[in-house]
C-alpha positions in Angstrom: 0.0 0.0 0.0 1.4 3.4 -0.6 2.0 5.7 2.2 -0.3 8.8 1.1 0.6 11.5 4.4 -1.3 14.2 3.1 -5.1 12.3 1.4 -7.0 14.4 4.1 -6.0 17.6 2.9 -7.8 19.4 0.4 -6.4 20.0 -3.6 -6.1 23.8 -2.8 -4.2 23.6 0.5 -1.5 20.6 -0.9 -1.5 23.1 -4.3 -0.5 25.8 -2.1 1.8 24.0 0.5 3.5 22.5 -3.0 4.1 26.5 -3.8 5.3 27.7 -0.5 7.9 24.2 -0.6 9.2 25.1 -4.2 9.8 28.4 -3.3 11.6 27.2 0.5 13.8 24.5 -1.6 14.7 27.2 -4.1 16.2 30.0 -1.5 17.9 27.0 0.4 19.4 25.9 -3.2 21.0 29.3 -3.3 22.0 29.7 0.4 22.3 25.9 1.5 22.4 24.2 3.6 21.9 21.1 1.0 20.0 18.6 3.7 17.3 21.8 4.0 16.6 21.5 0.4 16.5 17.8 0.0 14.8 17.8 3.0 11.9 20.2 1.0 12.5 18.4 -2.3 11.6 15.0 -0.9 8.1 16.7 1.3 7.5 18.7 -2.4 7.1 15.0 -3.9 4.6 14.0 -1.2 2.4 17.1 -2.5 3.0 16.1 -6.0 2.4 12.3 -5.4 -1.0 13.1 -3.8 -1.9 15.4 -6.4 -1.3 13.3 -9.4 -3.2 10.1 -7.4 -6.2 12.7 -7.2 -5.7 13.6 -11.2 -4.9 17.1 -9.9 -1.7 17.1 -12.7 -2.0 18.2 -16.3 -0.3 15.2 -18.7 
């Protein structure tokens, strides 16, 4: 069974959260540390996982 953390919150928060994440990984990419941005990377493909087992994702 695949671990889905996030199935009880709604398309618009996760869609949101995924923004606020990108943006987070993006300023750590430019100041580090490194483990930050992995860290966001890795909870960014939670948000997209759930969103693309909803059908939230253009093909």
């Amino acid at each position: 069974m695949i671990d889905r953390p996030h199935r009880h919150e709604s398309t618009e928060v996760l869609k949101e959260a995924l923004a606020r994440t990108g943006a987070d990984a993006q300023r750590y990419a430019q100041t580090g540390p490194k483990k930050y941005e992995d860290a966001l990377h890795q909870i960014a493909d939670q948000f997209l996982d759930e969103l693309e087992q909803r059908g939230e994702l253009s093909p």
